[in-house]
C-alpha positions in Angstrom: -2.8 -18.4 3.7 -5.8 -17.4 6.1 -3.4 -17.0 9.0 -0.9 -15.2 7.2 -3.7 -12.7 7.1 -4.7 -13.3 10.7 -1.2 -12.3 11.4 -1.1 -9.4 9.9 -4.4 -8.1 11.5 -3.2 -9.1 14.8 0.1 -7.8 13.9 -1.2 -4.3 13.3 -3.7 -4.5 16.7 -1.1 -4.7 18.6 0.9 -1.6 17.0 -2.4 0.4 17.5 -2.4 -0.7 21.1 1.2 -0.3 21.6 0.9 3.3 20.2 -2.5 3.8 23.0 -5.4 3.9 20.8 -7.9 1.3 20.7 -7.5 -1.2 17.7 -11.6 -0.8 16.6 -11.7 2.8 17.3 -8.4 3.4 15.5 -10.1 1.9 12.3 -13.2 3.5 12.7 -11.1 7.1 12.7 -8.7 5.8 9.6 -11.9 5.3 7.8 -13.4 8.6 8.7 -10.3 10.2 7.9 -9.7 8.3 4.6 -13.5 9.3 3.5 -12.5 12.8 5.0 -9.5 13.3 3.0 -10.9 11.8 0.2 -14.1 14.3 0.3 -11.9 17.2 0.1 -9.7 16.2 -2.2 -12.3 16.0 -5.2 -13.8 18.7 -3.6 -10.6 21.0 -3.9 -8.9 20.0 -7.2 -9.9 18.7 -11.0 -6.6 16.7 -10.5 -7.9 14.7 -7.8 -8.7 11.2 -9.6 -5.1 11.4 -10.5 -3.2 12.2 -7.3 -5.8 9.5 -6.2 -4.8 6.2 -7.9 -0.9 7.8 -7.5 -1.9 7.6 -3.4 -3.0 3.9 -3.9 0.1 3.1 -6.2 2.1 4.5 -3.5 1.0 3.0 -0.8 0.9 -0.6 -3.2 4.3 0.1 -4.0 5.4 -0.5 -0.1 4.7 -4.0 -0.6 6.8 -4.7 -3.3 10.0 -4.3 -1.8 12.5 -7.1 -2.9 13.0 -8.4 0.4 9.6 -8.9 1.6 8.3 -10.7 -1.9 11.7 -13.4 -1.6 10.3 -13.6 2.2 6.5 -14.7 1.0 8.1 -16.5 -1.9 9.8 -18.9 0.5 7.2 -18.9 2.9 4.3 -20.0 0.0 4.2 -22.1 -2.5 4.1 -19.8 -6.3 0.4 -20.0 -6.4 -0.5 -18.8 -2.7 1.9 -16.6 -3.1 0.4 -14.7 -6.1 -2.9 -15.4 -4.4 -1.3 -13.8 -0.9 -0.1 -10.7 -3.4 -2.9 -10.3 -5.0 -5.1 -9.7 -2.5 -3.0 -7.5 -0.3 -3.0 -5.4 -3.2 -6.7 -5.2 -3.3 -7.0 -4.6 0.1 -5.1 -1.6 -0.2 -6.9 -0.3 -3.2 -10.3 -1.7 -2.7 -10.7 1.8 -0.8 -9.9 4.1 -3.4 -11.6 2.3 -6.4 -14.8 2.2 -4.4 -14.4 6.1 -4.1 -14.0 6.0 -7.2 -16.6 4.7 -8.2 -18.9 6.5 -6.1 -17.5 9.3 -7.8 -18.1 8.4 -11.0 -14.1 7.8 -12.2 -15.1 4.5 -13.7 -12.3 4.5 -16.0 -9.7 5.3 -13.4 -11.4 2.2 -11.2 -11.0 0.0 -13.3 -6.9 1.3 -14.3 -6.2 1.0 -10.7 -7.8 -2.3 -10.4 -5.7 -3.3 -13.5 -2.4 -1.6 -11.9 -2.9 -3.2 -8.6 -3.1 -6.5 -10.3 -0.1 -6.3 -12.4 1.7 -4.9 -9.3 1.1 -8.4 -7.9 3.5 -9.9 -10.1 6.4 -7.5 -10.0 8.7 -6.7 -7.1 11.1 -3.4 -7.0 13.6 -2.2 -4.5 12.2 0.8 -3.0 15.1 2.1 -0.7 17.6 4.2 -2.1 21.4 3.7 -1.4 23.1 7.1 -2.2 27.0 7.8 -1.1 27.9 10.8 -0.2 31.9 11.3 -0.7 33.5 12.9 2.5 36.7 14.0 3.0 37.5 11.9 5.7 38.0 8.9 3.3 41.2 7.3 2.7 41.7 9.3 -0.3 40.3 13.0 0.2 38.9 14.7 -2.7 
């Protein structure tokens, strides 16, 4: 389970080097940006705590696509596999409940603590196959 997470880190080191920038300064600016964004987002709207945990169930949402959770599911046994879930999801989200809670949203913390955890044991397909009819078909319309 540890290297799965090694992986990933190295994983995403290389892109940021593939892409130029270097892998410690390209987190350093993410989290600048991240406490940036976040900073002017409360500062701008009364909305904000919501459009927040939406953000982190967004971003969540990306790893519950279908075909990645069969992929861990036959790479890990079913309890490091909920393990390797589970804390994915709180990796994304740890950010935005502790700014959360910094802000005083203690209620919405601990929803999105709740949401990330359920979100763990569900998978969805998140790509969207829509056909568009042509008339180029066998039978035009």
């Amino acid at each position: 389970m540890a290297e799965y997470f090694k992986l990933q880190l190295k994983i995403t080191s290389r892109t940021l080097d593939d892409y130029g920038i270097n892998p410690y300064a390209g987190i350093l600016l993410l989290i600048a940006g991240f406490a940036g964004f976040s900073s002017y987002l409360f500062y701008k709207t009364e909305f904000a705590p919501y459009i927040y945990v939406f953000s982190a169930l967004s971003l969540i949402s990306r790893l519950n696509d279908t075909k990645r959770v069969d992929f861990l599911k036959t790479v890990f046994s079913i309890t490091h596999f909920l393990r390797v879930r589970i804390i994915e999801n709180l990796i994304i989200a740890f950010p935005f409940i502790l700014f959360l809670i910094l802000r005083s949203f203690y209620i919405f913390s601990v929803g999105l603590l709740f949401l990330s955890f359920l979100m763990a044991l569900t998978s969805f397909s998140t790509g969207y196959n829509i056909t568009i009819p042509t008339p180029f078909s066998r039978h035009p319309f």
